[in-house]
KEKOL-613617 format. One record per atom (N, C-alpha, C): residue number from 0; residue in one letter; atom name; x, y, z negated. Coordinates in steps of 0.1 Angstrom, whole numbers. Each point is the difference from the previous one (the first is absolute). Layout:
BEGIN
<r NUM 'A' 'CA' <X Y Z>>
...
//
This chain:
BEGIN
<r 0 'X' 'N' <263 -95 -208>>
<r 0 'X' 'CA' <-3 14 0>>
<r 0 'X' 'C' <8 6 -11>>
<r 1 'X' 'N' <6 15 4>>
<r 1 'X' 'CA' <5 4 -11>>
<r 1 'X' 'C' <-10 5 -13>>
<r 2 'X' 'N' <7 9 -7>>
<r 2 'X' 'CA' <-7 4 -15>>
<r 2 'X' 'C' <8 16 1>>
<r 3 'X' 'N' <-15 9 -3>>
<r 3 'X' 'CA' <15 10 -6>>
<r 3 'X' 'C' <-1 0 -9>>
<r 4 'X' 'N' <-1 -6 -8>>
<r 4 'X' 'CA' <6 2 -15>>
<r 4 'X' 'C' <-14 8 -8>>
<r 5 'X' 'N' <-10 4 9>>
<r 5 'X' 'CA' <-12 6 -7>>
<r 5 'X' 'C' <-12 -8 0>>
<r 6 'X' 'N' <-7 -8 -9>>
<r 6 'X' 'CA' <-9 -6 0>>
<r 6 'X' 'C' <-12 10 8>>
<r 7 'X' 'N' <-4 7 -6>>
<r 7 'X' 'CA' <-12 8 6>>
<r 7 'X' 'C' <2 1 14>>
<r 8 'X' 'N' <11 4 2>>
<r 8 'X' 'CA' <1 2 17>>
<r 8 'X' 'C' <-2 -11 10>>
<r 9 'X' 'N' <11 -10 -8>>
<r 9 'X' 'CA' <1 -12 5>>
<r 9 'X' 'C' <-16 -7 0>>
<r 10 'X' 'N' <-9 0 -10>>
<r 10 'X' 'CA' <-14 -3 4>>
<r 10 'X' 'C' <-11 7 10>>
<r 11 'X' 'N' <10 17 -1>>
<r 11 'X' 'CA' <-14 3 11>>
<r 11 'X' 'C' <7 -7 14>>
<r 12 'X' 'N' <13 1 1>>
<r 12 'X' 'CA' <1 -6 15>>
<r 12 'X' 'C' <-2 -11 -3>>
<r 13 'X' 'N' <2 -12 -5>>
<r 13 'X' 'CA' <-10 -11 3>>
<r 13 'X' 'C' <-18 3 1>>
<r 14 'X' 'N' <-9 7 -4>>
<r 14 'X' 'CA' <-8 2 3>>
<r 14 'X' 'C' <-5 3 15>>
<r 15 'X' 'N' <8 14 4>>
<r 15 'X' 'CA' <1 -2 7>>
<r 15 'X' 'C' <2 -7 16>>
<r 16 'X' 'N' <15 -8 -2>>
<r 16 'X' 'CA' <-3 -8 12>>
<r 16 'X' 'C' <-9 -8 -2>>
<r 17 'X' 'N' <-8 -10 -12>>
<r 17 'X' 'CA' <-13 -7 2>>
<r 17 'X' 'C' <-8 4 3>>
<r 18 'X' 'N' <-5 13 1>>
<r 18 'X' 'CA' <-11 10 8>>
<r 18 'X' 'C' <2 -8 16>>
<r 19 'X' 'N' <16 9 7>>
<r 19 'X' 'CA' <4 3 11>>
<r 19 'X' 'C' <-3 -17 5>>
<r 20 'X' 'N' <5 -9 -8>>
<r 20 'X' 'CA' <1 -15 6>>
<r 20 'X' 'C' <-14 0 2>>
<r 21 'X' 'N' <-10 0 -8>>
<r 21 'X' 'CA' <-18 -1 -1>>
<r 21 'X' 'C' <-2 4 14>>
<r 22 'X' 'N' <2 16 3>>
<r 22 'X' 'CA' <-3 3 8>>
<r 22 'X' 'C' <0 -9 15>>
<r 23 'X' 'N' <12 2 0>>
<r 23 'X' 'CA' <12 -9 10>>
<r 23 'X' 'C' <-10 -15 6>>
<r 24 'X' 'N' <-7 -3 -13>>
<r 24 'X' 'CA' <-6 -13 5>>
<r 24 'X' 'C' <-15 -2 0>>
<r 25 'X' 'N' <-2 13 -1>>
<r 25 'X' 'CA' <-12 5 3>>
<r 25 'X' 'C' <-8 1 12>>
<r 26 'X' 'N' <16 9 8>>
<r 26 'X' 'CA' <-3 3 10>>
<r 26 'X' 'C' <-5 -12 10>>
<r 27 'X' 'N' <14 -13 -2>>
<r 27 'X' 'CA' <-3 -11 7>>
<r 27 'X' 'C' <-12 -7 0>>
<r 28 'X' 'N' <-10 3 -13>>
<r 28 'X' 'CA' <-11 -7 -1>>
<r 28 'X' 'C' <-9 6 6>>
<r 29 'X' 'N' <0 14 1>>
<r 29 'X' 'CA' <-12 8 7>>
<r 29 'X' 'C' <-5 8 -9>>
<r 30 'X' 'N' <-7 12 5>>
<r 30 'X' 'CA' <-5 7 -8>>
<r 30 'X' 'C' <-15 -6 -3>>
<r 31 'X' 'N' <-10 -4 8>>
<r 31 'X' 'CA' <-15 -6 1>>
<r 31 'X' 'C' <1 -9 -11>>
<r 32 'X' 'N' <-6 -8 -3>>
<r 32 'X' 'CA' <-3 -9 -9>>
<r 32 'X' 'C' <-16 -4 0>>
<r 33 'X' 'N' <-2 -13 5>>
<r 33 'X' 'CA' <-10 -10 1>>
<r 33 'X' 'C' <-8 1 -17>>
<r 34 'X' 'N' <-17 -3 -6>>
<r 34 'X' 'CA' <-1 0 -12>>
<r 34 'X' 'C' <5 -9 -10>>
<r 35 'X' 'N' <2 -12 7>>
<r 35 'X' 'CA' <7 -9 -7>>
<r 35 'X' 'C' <19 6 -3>>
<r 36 'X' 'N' <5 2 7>>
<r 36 'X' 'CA' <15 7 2>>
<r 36 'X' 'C' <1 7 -11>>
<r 37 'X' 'N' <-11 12 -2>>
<r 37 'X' 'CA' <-2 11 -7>>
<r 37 'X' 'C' <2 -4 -14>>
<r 38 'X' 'N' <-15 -12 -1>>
<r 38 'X' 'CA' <0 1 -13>>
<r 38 'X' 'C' <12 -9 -7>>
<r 39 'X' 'N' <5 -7 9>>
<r 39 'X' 'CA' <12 -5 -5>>
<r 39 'X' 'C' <10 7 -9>>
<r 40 'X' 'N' <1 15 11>>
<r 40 'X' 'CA' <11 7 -1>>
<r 40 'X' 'C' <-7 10 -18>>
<r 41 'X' 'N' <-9 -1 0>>
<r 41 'X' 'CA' <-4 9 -11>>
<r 41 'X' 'C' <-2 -13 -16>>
<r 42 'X' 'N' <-2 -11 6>>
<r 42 'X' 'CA' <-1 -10 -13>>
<r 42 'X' 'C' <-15 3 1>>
<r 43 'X' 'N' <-6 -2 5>>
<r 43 'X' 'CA' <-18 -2 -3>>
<r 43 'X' 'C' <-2 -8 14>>
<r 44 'X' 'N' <-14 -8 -5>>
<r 44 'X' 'CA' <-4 -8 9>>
<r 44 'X' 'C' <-6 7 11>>
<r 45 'X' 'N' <-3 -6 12>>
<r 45 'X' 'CA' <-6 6 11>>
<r 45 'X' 'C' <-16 5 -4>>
<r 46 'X' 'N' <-7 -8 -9>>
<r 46 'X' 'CA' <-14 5 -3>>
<r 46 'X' 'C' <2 9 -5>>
<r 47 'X' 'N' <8 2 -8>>
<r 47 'X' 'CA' <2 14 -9>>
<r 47 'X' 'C' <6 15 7>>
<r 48 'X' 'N' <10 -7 11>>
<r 48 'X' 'CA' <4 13 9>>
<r 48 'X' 'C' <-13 5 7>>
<r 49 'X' 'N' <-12 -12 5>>
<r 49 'X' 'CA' <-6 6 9>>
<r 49 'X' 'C' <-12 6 -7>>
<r 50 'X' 'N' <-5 -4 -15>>
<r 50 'X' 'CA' <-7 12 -10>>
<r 50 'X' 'C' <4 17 -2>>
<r 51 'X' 'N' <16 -3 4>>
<r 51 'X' 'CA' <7 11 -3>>
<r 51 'X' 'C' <-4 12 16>>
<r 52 'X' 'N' <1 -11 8>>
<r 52 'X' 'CA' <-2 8 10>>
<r 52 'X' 'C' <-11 3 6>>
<r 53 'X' 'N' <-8 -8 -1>>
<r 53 'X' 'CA' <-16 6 -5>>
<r 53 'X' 'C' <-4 9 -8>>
<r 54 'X' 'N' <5 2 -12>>
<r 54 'X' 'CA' <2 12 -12>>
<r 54 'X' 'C' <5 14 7>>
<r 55 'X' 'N' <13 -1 10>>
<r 55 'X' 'CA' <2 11 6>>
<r 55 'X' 'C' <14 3 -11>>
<r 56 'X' 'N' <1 -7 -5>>
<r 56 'X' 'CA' <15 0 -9>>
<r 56 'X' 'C' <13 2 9>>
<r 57 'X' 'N' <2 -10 10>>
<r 57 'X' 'CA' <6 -1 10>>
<r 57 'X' 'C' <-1 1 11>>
<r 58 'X' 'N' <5 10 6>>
<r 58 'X' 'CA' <0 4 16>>
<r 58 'X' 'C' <6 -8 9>>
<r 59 'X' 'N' <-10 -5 9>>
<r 59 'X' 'CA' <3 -10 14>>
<r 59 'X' 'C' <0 5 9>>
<r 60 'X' 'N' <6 -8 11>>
<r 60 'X' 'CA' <-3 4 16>>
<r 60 'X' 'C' <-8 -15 5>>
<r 61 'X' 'N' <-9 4 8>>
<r 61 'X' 'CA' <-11 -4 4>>
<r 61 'X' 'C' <-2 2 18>>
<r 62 'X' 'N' <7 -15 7>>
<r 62 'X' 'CA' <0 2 13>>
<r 62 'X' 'C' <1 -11 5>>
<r 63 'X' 'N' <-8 1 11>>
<r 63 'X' 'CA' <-6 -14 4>>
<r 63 'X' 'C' <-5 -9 -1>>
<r 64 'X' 'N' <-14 3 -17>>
<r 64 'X' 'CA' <-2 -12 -7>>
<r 64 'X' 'C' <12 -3 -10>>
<r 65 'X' 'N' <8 7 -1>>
<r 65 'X' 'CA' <10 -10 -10>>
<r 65 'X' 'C' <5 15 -7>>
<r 66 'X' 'N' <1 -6 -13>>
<r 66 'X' 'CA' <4 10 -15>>
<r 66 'X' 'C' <17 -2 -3>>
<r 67 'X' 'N' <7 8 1>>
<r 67 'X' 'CA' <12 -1 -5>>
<r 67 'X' 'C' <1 11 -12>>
<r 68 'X' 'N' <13 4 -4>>
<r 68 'X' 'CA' <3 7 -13>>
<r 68 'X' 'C' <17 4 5>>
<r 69 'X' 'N' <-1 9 -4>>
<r 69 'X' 'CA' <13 9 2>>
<r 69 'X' 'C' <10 -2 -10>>
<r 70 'X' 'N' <15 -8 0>>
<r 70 'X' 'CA' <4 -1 -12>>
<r 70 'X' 'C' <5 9 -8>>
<r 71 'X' 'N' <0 14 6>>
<r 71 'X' 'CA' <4 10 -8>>
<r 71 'X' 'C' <-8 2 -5>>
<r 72 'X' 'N' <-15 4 3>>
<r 72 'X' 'CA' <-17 4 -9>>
<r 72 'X' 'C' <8 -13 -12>>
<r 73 'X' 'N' <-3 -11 1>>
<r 73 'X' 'CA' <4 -10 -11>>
<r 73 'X' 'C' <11 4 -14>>
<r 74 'X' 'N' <12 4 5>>
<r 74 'X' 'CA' <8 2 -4>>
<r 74 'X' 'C' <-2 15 -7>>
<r 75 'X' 'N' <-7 8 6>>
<r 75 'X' 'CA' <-8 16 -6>>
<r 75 'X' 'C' <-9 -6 -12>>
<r 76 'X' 'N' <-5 -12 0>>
<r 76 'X' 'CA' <-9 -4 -6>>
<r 76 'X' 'C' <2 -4 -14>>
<r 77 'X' 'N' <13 -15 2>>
<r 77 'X' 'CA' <7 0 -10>>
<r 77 'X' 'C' <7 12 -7>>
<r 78 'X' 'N' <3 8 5>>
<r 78 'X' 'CA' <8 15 -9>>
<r 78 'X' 'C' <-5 5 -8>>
<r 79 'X' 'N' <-17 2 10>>
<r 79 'X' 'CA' <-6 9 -6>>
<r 79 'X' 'C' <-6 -7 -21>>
<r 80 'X' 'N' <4 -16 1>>
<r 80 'X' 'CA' <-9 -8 -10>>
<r 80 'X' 'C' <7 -3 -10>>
<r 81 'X' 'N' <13 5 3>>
<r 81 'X' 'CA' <15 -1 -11>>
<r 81 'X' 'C' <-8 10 -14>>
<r 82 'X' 'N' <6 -11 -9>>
<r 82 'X' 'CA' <-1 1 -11>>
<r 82 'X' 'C' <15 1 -10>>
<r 83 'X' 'N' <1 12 -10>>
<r 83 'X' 'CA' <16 -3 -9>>
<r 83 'X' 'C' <-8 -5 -11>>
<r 84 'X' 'N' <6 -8 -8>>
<r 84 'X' 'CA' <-4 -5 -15>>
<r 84 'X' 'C' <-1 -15 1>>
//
């Protein structure tokens, strides 16, 4: 890859495309996510995702007997829990 010659810049577009690639392989994986899947994707165990979702912390879809999790609600989730310092 090139450089222009501006650090700052040159970092936000590397940020960027790692977004765009995230995405990219996101898509392939699906948007649903199983509790076990879920809590993978967030780093907590499944007993702890399903406290969470008992709590009402996390918004599910609930159909046919079976609980999935939206990976964007997830991803809203982590954003919202961002910490600077």
């Amino acid at each position: 890859m090139s450089s222009s010659g501006n650090l700052g810049l040159d970092a936000l577009a590397d940020a960027i495309a790692e977004r765009v690639l995230a995405r990219l392989n996101q898509s392939e994986d699906g948007r649903l996510l199983t509790v076990d899947a879920a809590a993978k994707y967030i780093a907590r165990t499944p007993k702890a995702l399903r406290h969470m979702i008992a709590s009402g912390a996390v918004p599910v879809i609930r159909h046919d007997g079976r609980v999935h999790l939206d990976r964007t609600e997830l991803d809203r989730w982590i954003e919202m829990r961002k910490v600077r310092g």
